[in-house]
PDBQT receptor file of N, H, CA, C and O in Angstrom, charges set to zero:
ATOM      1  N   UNK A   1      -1.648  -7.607  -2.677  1.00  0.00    +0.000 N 
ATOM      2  CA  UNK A   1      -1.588  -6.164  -2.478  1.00  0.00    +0.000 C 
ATOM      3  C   UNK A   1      -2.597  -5.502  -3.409  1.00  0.00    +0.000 C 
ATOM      4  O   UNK A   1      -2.789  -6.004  -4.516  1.00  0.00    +0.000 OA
ATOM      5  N   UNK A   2      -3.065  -4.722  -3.139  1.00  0.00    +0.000 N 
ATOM      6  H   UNK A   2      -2.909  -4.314  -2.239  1.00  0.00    +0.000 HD
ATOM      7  CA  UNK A   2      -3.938  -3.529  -3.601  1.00  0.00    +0.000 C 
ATOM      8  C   UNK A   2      -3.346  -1.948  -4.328  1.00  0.00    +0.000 C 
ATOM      9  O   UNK A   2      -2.958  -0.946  -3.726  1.00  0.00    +0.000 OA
ATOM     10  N   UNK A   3      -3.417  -2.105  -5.296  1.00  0.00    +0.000 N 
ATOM     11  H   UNK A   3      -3.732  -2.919  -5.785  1.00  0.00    +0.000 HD
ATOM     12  CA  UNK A   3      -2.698  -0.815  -5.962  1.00  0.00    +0.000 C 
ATOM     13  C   UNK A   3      -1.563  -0.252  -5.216  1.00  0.00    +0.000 C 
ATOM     14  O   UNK A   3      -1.604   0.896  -4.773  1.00  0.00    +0.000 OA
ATOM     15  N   UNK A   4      -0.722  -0.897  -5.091  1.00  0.00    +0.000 N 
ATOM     16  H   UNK A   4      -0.689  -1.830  -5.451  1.00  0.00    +0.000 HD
ATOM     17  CA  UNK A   4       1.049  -1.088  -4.736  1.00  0.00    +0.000 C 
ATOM     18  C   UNK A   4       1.610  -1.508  -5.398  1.00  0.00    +0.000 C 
ATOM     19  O   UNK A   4       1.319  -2.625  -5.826  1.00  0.00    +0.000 OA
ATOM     20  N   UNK A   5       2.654  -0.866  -5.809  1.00  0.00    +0.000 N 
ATOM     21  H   UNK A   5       2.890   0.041  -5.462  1.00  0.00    +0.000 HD
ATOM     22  CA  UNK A   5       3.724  -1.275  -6.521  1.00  0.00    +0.000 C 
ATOM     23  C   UNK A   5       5.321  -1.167  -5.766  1.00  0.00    +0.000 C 
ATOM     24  O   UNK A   5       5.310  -0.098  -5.157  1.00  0.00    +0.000 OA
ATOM     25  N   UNK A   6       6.389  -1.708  -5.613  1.00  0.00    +0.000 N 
ATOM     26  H   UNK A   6       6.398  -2.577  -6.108  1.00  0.00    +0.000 HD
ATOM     27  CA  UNK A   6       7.315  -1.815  -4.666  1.00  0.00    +0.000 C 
ATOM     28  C   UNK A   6       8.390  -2.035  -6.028  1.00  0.00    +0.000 C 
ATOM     29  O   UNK A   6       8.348  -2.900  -6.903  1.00  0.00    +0.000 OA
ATOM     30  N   UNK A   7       9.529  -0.694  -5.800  1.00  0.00    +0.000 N 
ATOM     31  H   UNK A   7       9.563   0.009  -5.090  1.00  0.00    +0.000 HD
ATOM     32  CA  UNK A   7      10.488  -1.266  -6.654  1.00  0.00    +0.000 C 
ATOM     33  C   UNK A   7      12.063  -0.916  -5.717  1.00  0.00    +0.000 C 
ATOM     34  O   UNK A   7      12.150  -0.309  -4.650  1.00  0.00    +0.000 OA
ATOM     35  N   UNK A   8      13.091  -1.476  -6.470  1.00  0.00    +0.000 N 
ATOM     36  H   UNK A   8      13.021  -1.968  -7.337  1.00  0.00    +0.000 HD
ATOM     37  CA  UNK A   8      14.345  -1.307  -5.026  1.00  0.00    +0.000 C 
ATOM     38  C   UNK A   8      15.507  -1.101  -5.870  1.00  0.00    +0.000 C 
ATOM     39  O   UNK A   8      15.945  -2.102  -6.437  1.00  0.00    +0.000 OA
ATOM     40  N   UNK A   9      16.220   0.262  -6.100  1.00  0.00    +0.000 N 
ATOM     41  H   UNK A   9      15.865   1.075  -5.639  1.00  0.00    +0.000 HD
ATOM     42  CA  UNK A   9      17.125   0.451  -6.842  1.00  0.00    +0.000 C 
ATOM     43  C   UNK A   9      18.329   0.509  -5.959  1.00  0.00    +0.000 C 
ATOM     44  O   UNK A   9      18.135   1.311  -5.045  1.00  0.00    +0.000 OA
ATOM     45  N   UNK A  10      19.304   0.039  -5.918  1.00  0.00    +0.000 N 
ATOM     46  H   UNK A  10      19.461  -0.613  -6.661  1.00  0.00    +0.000 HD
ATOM     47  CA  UNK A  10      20.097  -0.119  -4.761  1.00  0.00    +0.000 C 
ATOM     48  C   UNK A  10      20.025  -0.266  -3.404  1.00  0.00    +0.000 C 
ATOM     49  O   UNK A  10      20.429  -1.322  -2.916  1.00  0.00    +0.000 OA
ATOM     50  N   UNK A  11      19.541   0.683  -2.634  1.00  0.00    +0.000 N 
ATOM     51  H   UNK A  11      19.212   1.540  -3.030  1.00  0.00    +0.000 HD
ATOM     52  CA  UNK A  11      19.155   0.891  -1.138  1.00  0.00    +0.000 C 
ATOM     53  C   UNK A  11      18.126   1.763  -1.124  1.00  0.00    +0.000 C 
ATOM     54  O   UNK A  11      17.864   2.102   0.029  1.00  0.00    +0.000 OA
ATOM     55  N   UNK A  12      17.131   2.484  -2.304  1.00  0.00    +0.000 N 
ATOM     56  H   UNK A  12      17.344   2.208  -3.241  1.00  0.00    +0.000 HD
ATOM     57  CA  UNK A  12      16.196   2.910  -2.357  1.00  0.00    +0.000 C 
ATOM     58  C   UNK A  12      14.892   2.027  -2.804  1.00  0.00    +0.000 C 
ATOM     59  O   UNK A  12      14.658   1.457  -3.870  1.00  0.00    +0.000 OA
ATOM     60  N   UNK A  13      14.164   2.118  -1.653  1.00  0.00    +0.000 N 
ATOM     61  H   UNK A  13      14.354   2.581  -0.787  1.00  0.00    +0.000 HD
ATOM     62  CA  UNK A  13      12.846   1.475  -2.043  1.00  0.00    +0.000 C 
ATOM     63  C   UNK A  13      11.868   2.690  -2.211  1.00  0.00    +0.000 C 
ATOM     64  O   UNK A  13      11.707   3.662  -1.473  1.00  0.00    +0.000 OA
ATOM     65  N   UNK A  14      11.274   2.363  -3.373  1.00  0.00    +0.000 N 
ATOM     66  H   UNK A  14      11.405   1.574  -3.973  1.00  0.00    +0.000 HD
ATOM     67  CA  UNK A  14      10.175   3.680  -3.947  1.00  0.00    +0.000 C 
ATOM     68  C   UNK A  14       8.727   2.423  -4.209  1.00  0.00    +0.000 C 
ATOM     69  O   UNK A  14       8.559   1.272  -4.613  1.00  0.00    +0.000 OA
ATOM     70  N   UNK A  15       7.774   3.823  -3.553  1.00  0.00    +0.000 N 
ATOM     71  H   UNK A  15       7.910   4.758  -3.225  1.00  0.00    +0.000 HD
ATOM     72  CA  UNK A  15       6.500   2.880  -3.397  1.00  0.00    +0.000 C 
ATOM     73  C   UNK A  15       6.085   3.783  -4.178  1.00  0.00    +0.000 C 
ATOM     74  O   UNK A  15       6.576   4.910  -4.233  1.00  0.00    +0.000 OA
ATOM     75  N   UNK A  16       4.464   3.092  -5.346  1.00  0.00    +0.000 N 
ATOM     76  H   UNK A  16       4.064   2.176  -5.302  1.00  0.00    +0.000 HD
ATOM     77  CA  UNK A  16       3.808   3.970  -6.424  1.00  0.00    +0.000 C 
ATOM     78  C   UNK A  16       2.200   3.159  -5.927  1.00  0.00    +0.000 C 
ATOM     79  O   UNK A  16       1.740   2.022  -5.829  1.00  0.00    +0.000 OA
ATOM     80  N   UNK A  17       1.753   4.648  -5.702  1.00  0.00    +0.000 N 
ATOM     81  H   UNK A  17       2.127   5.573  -5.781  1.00  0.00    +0.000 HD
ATOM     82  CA  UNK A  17       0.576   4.256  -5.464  1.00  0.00    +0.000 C 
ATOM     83  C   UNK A  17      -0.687   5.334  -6.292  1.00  0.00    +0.000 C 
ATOM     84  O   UNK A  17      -0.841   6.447  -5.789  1.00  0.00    +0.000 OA
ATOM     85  N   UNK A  18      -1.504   4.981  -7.475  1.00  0.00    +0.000 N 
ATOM     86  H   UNK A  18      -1.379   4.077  -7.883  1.00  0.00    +0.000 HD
ATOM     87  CA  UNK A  18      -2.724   5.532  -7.927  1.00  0.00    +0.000 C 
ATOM     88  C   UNK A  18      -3.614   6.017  -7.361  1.00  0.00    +0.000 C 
ATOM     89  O   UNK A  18      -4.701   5.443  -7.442  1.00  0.00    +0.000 OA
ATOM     90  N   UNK A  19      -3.496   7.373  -6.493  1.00  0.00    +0.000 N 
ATOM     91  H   UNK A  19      -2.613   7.839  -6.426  1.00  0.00    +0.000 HD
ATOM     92  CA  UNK A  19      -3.974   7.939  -6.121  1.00  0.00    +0.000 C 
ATOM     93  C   UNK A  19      -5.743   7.884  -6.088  1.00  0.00    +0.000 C 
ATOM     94  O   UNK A  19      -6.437   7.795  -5.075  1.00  0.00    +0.000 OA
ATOM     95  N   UNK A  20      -6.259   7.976  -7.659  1.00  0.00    +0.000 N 
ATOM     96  H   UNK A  20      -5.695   8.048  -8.482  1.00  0.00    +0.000 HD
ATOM     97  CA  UNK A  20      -7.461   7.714  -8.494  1.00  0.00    +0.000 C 
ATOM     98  C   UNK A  20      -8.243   7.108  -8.077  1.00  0.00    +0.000 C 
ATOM     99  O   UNK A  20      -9.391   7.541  -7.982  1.00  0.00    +0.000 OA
ATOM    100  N   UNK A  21      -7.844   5.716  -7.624  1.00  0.00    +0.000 N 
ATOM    101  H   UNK A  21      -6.911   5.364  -7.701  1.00  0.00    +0.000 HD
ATOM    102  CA  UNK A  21      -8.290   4.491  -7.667  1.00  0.00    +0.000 C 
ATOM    103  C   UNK A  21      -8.896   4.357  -5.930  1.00  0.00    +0.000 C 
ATOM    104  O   UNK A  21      -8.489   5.045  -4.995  1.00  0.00    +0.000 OA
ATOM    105  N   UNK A  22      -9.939   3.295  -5.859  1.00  0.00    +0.000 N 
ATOM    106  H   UNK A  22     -10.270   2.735  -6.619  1.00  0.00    +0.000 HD
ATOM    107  CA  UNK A  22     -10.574   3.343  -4.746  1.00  0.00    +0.000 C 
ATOM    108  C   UNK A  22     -11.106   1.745  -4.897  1.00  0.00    +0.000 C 
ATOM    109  O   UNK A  22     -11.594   1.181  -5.877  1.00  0.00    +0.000 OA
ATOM    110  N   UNK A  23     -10.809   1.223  -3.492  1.00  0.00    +0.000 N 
ATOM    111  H   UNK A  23     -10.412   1.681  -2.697  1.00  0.00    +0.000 HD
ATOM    112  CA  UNK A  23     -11.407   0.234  -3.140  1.00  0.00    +0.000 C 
ATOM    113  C   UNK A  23     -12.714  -0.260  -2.061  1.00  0.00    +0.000 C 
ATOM    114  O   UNK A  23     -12.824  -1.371  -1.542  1.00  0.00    +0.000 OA
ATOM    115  N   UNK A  24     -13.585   0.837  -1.913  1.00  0.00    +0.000 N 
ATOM    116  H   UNK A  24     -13.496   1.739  -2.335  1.00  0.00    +0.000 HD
ATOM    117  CA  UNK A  24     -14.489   0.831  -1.100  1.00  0.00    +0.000 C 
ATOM    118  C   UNK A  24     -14.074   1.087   0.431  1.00  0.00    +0.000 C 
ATOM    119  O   UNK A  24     -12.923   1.133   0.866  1.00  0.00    +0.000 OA
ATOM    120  N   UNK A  25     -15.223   1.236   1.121  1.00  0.00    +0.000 N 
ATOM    121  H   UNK A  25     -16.157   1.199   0.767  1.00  0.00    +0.000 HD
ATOM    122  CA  UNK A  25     -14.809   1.533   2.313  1.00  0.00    +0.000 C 
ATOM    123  C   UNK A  25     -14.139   0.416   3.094  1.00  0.00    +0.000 C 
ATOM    124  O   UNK A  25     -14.103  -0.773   2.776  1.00  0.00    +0.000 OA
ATOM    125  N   UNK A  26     -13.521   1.096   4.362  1.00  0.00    +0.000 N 
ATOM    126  H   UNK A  26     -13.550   2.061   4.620  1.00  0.00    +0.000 HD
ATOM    127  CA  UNK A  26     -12.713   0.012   5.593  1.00  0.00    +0.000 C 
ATOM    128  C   UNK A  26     -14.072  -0.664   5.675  1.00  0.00    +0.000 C 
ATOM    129  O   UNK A  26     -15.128  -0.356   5.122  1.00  0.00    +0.000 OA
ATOM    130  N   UNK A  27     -13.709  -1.920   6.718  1.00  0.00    +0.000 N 
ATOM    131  H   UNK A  27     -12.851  -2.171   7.168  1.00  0.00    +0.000 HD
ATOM    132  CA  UNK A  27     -14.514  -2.494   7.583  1.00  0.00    +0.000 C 
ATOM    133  C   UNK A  27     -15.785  -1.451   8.686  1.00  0.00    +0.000 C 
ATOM    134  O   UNK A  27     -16.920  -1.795   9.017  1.00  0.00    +0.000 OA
ATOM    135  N   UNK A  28     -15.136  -0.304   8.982  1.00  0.00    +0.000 N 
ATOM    136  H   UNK A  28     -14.214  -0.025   8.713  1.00  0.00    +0.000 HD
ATOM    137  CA  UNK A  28     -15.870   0.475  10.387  1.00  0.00    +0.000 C 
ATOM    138  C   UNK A  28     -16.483   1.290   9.381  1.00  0.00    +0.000 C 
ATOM    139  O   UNK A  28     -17.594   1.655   9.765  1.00  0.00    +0.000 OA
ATOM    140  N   UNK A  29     -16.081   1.869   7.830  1.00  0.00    +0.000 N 
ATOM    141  H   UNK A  29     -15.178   1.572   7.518  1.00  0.00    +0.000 HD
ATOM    142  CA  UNK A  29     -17.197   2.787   7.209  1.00  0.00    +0.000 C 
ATOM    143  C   UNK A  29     -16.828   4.180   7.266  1.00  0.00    +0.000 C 
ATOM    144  O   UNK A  29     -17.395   5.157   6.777  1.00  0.00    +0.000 OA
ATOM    145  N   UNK A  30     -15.640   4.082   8.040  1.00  0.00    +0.000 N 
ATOM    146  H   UNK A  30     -15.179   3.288   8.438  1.00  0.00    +0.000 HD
ATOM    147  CA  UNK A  30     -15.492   6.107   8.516  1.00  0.00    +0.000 C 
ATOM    148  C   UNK A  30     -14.327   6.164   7.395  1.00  0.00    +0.000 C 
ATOM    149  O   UNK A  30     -13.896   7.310   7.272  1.00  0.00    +0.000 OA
ATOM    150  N   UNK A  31     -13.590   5.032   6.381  1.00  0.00    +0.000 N 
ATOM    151  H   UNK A  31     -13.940   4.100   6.481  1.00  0.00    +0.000 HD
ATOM    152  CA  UNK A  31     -12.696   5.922   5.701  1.00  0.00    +0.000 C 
ATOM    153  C   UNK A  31     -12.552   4.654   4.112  1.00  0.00    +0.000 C 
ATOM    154  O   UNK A  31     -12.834   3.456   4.082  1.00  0.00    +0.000 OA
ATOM    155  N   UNK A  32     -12.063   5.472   3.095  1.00  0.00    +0.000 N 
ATOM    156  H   UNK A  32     -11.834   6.445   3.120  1.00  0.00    +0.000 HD
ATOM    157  CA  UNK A  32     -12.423   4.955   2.028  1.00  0.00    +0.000 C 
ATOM    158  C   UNK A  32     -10.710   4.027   1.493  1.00  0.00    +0.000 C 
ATOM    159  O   UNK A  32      -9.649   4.638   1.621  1.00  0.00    +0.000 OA
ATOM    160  N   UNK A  33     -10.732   2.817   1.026  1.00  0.00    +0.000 N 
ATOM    161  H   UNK A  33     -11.594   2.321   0.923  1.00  0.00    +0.000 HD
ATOM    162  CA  UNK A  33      -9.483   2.772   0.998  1.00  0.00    +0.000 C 
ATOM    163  C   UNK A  33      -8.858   2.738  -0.040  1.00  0.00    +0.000 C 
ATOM    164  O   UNK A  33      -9.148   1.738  -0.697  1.00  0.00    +0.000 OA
ATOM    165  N   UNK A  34      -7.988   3.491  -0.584  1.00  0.00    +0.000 N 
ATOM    166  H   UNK A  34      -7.752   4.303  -0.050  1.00  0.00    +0.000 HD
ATOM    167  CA  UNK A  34      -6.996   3.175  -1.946  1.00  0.00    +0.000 C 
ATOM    168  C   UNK A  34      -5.533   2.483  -2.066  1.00  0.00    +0.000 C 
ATOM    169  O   UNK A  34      -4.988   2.537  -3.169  1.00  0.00    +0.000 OA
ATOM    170  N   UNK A  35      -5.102   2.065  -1.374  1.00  0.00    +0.000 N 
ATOM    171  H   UNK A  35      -5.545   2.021  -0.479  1.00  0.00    +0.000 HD
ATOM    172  CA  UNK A  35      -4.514   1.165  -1.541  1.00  0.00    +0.000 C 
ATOM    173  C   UNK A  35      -3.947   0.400  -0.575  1.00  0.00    +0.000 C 
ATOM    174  O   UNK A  35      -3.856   1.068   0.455  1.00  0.00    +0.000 OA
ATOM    175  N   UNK A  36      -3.455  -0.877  -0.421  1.00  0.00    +0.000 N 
ATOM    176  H   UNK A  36      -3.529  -1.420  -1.258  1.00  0.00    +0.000 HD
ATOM    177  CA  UNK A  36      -3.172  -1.370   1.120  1.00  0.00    +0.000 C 
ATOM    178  C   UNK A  36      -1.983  -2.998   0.908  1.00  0.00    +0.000 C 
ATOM    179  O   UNK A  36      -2.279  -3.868   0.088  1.00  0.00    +0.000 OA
ATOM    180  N   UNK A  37      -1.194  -3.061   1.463  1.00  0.00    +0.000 N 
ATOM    181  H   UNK A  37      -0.953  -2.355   2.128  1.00  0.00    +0.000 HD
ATOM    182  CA  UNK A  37      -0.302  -3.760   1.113  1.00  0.00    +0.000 C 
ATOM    183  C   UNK A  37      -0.930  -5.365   1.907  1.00  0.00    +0.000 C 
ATOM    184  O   UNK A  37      -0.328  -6.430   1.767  1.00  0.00    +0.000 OA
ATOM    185  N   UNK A  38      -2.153  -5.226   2.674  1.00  0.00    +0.000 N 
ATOM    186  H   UNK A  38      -2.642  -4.361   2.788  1.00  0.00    +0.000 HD
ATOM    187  CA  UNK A  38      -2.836  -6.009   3.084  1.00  0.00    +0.000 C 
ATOM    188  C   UNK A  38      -1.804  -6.724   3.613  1.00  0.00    +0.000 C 
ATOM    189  O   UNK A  38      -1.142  -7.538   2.969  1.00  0.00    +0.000 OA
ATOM    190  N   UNK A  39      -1.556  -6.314   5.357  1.00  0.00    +0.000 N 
ATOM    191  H   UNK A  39      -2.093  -5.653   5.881  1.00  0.00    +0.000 HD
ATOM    192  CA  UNK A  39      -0.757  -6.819   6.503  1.00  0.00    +0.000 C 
ATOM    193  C   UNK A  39       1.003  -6.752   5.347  1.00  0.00    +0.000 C 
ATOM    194  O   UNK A  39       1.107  -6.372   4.181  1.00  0.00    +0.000 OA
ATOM    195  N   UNK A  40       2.221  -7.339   6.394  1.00  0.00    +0.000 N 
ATOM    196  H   UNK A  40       2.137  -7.648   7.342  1.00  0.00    +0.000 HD
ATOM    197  CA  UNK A  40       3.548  -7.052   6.143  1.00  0.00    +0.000 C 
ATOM    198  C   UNK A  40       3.645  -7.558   4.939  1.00  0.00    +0.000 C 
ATOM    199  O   UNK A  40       2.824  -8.450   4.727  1.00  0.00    +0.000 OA
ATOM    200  N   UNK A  41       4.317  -7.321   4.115  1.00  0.00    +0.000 N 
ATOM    201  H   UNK A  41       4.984  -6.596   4.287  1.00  0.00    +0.000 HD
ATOM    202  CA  UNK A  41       4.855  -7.837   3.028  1.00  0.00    +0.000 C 
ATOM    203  C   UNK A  41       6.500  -7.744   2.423  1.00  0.00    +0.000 C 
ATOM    204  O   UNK A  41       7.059  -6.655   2.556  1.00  0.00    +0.000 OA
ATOM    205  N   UNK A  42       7.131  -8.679   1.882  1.00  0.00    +0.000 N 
ATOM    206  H   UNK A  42       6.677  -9.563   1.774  1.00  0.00    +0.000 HD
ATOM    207  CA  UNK A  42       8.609  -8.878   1.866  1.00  0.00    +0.000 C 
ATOM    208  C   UNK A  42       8.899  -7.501   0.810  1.00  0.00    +0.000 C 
ATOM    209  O   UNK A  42       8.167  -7.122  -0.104  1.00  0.00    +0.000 OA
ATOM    210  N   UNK A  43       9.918  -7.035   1.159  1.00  0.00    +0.000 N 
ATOM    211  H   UNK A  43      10.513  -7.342   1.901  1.00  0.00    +0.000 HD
ATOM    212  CA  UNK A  43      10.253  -5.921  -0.085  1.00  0.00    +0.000 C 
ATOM    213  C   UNK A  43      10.954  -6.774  -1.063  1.00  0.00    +0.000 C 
ATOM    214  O   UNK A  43      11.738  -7.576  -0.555  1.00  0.00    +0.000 OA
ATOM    215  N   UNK A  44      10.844  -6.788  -2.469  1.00  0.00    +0.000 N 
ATOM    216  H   UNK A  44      10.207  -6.136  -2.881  1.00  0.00    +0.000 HD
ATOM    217  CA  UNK A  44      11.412  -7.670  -3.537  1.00  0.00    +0.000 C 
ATOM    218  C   UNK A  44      13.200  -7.874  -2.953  1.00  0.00    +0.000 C 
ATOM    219  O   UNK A  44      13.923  -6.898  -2.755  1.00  0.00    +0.000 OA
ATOM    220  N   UNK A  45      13.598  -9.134  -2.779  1.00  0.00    +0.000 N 
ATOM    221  H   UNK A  45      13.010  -9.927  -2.939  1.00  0.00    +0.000 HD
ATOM    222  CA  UNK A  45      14.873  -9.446  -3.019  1.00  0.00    +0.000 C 
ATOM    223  C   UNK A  45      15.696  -8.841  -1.448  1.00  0.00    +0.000 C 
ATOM    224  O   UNK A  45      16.926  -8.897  -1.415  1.00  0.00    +0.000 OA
ATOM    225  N   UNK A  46      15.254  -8.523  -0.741  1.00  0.00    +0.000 N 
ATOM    226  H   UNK A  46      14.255  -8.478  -0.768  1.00  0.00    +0.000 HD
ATOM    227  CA  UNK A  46      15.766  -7.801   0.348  1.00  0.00    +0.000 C 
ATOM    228  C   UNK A  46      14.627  -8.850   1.618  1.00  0.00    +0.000 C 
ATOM    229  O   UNK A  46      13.706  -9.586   1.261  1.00  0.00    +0.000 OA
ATOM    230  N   UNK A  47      15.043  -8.616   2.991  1.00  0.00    +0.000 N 
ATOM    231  H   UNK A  47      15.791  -8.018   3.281  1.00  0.00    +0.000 HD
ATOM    232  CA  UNK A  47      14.871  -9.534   4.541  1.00  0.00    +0.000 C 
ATOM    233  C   UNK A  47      14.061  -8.732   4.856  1.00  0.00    +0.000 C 
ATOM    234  O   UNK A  47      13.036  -9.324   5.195  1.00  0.00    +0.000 OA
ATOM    235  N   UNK A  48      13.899  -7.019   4.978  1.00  0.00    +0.000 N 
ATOM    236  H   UNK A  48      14.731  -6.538   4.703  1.00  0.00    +0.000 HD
ATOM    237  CA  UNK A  48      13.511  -5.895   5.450  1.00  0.00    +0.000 C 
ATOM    238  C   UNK A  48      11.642  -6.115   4.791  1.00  0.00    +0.000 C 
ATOM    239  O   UNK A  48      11.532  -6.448   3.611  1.00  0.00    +0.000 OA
ATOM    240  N   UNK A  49      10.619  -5.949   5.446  1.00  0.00    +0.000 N 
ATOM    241  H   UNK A  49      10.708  -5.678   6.404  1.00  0.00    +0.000 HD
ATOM    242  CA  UNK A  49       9.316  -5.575   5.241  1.00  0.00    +0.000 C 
ATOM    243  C   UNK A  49       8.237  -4.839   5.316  1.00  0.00    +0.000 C 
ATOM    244  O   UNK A  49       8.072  -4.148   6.322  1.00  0.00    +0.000 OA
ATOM    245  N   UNK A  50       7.534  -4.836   4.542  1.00  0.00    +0.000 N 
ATOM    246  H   UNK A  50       7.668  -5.397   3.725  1.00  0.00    +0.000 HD
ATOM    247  CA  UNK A  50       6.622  -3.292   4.610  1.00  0.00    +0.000 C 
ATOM    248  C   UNK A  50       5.129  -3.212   5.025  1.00  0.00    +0.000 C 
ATOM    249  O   UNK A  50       4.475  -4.102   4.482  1.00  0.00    +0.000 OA
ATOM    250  N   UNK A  51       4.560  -2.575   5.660  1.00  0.00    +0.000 N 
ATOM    251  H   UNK A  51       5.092  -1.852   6.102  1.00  0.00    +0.000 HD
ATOM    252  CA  UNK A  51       2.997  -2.593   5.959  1.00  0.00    +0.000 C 
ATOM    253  C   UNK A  51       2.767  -0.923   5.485  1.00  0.00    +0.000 C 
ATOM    254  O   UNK A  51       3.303   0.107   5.895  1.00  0.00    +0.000 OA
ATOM    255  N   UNK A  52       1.807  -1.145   4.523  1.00  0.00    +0.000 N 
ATOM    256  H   UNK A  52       1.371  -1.981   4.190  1.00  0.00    +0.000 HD
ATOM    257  CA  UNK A  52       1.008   0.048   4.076  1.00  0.00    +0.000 C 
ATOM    258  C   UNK A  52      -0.843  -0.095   3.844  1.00  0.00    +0.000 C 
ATOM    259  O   UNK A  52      -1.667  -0.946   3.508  1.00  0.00    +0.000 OA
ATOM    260  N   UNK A  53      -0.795   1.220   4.238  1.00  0.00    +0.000 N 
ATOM    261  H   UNK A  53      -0.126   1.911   4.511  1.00  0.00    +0.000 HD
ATOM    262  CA  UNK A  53      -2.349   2.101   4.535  1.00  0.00    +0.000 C 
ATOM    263  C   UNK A  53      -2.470   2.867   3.965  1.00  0.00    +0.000 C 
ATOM    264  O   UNK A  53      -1.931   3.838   4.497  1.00  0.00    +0.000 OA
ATOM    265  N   UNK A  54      -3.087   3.206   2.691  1.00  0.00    +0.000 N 
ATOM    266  H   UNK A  54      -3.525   2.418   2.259  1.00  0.00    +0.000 HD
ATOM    267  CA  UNK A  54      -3.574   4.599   2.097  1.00  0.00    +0.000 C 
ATOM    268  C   UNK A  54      -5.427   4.483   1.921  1.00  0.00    +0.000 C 
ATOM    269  O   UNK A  54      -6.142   3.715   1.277  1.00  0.00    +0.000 OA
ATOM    270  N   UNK A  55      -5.701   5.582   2.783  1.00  0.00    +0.000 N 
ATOM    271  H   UNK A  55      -5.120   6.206   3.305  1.00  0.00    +0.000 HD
ATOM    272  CA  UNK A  55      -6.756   5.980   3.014  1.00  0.00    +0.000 C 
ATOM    273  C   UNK A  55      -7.463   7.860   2.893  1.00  0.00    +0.000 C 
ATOM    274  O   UNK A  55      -6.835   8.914   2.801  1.00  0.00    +0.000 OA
ATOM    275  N   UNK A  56      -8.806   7.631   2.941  1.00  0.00    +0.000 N 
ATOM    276  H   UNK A  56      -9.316   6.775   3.016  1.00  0.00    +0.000 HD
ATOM    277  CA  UNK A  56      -9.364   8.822   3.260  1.00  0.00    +0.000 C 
ATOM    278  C   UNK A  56     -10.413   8.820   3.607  1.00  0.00    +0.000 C 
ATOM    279  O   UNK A  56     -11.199   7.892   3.411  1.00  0.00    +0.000 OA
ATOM    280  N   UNK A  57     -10.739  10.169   4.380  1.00  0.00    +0.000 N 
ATOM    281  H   UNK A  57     -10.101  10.922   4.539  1.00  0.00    +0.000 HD
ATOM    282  CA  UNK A  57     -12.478  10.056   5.219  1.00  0.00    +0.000 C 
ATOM    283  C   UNK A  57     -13.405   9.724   4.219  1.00  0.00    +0.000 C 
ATOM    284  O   UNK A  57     -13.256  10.145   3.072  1.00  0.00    +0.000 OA
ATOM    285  N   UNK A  58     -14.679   8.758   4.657  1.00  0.00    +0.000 N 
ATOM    286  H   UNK A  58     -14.800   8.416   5.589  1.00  0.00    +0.000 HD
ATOM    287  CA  UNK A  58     -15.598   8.219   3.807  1.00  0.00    +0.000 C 
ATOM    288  C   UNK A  58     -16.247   9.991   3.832  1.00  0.00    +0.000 C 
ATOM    289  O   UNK A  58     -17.240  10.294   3.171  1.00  0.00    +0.000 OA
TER     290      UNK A  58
């Protein structure tokens, strides 16, 4: 994962993501990416899974 953080306090899952931070553009060039859970990923300790995208126009 890419500037994700995943934490799970009972039945709340809270995602923290650094706004700041930048990982160059997508593949196509039209948007810049900051953080990406890069395809599904298990939420800690729980069956349930997550796919995240944080982006903006290049």
């Amino acid at each position: 994962m890419k500037n994700v953080e995943m934490s799970v306090e009972g039945d709340i899952l809270t995602i923290k993501v650094d706004l700041t931070k930048e990982f160059g553009p997508s593949s196509s060039g039209k948007t810049i990416i900051i953080a990406s859970t890069e395809g599904n990923q298990a939420i800690p300790e729980r069956e349930e899974k997550v796919g995240l995208n944080v982006y903006r126009k290049a």
